[in-house]
C-alpha positions in Angstrom: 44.6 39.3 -13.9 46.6 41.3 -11.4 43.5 41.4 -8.9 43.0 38.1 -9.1 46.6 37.1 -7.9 46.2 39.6 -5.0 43.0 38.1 -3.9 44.5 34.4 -4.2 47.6 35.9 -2.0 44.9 37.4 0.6 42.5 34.2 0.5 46.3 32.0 1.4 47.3 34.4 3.8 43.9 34.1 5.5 44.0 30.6 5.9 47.8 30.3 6.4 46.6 32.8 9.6 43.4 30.3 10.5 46.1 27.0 10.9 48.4 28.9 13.2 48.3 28.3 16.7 45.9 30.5 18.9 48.5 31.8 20.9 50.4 32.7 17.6 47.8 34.4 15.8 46.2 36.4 19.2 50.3 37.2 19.2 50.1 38.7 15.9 46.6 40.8 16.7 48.0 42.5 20.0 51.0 43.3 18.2 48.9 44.8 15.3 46.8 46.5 18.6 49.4 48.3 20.0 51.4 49.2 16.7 48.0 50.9 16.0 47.3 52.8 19.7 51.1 53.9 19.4 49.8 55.7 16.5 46.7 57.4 18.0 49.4 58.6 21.1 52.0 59.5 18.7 50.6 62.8 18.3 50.5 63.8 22.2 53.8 65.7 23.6 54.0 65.6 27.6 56.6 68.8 28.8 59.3 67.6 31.5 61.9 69.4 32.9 65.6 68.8 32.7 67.2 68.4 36.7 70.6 69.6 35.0 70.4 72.4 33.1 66.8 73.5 34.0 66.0 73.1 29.8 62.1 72.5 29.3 61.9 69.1 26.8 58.6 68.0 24.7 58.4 64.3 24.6 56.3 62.0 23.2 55.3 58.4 23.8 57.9 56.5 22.3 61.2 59.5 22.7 64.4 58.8 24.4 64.1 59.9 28.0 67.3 62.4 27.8 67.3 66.3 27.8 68.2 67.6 24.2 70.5 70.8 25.6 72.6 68.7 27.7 72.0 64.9 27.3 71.3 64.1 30.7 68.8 61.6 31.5 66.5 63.0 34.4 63.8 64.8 33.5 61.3 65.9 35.8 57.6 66.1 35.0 55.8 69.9 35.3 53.1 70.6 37.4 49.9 70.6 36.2 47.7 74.2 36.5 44.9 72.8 37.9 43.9 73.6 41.3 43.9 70.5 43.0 42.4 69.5 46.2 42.1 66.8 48.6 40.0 66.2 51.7 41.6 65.0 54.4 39.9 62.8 57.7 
């Protein structure tokens, strides 16, 4: 009984979603798009530098932008390790 009420639900929802406007409903499905690549990210910490206090920070996509030893709000990104190289004309 209980399964079929949820699939009644699911078939309405469906073709509440199929009336809306196109705009609406491509709306709703970026929104669901980046809700779901903001997960994938959320998991990747970039490493700035405070301009303060000198205090190295983690951050991740979706953090404040403020140092946590000191609350200020310029952070500085670190340099990367790799050699890198241009060529120059």
């Amino acid at each position: 009984m209980a399964y079929e009420i949820q699939e009644a639900r699911k078939s309405q929802q469906l073709r509440e979603a199929e009336a809306q406007q196109p705009e609406a409903r491509l709306r709703a499905e970026n929104y669901a798009r980046q809700q779901e690549l903001s997960q994938i990210g959320a998991g990747n910490w970039v490493t700035y530098i405070c301009e303060d206090c000198e205090e190295k920070v983690r951050l991740r996509r979706n953090d404040v932008v403020r140092c946590r030893a000191c609350g200020h709000r310029t952070l500085m990104k670190t340099r990367t390790n790799r050699i890198v190289q241009f060529e120059a004309q």
